[in-house]
N, C-alpha and C positions, 0 to 999 in steps of 0.2 A: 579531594576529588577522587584522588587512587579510593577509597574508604568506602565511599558512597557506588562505584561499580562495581568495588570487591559484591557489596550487599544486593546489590538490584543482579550481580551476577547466582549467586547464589540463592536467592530470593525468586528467581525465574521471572524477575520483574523487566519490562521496557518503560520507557520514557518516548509520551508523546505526545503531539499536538493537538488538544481537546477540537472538538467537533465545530465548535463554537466560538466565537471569541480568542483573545491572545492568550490561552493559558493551558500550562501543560500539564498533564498527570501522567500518572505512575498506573501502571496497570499490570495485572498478571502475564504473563506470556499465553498460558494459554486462555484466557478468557477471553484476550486482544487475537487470538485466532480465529473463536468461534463468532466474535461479534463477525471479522472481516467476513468471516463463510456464510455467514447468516446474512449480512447487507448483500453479499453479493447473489446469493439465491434469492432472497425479496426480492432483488430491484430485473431479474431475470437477466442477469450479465449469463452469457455461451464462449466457450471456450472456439477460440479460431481453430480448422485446422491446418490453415495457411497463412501464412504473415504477409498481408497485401501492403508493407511498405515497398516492395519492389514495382508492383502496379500505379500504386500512387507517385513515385518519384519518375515512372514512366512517361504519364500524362503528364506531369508537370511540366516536364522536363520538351514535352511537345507545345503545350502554350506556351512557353517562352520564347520554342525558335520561330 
C-alpha cells in the first residue's frame, strides 16, 4: 500500500470514484482539475458571496418553535 501512494504521489495521480457505476479510477491530478472546472462552468454553478447557512438554520429554526 505505502508503494502504490509512494507512485500515485509522485505520479501526480488521484484515486477516484468513476462517474458511473462502483468503479474507481486513477486519474491525473491535473486533468481531474480541469474536467472539475469544466463541469462546473457547463453546468453554470456561481460562486456565493455569502454563505446563507446562517439564513437557513434561521428559518428552520422559527418552524420548529
Amino acid at each position: 500500500m505505502k508503494e502504490l501512494n509512494k507512485k500515485l504521489t509522485t505520479e501526480n495521480a488521484i484515486v477516484t470514484q468513476a462517474d458511473k457505476g462502483k468503479t474507481i479510477v486513477i486519474i491525473d491530478s491535473k486533468e481531474y482539475a480541469e474536467n472539475v472546472q469544466s463541469f462546473l462552468t457547463t453546468n453554470n454553478f456561481n460562486t456565493l458571496t455569502k454563505d446563507p447557512t446562517n439564513k437557513f438554520q434561521e428559518q428552520i429554526n422559527k418552524t420548529i418553535k
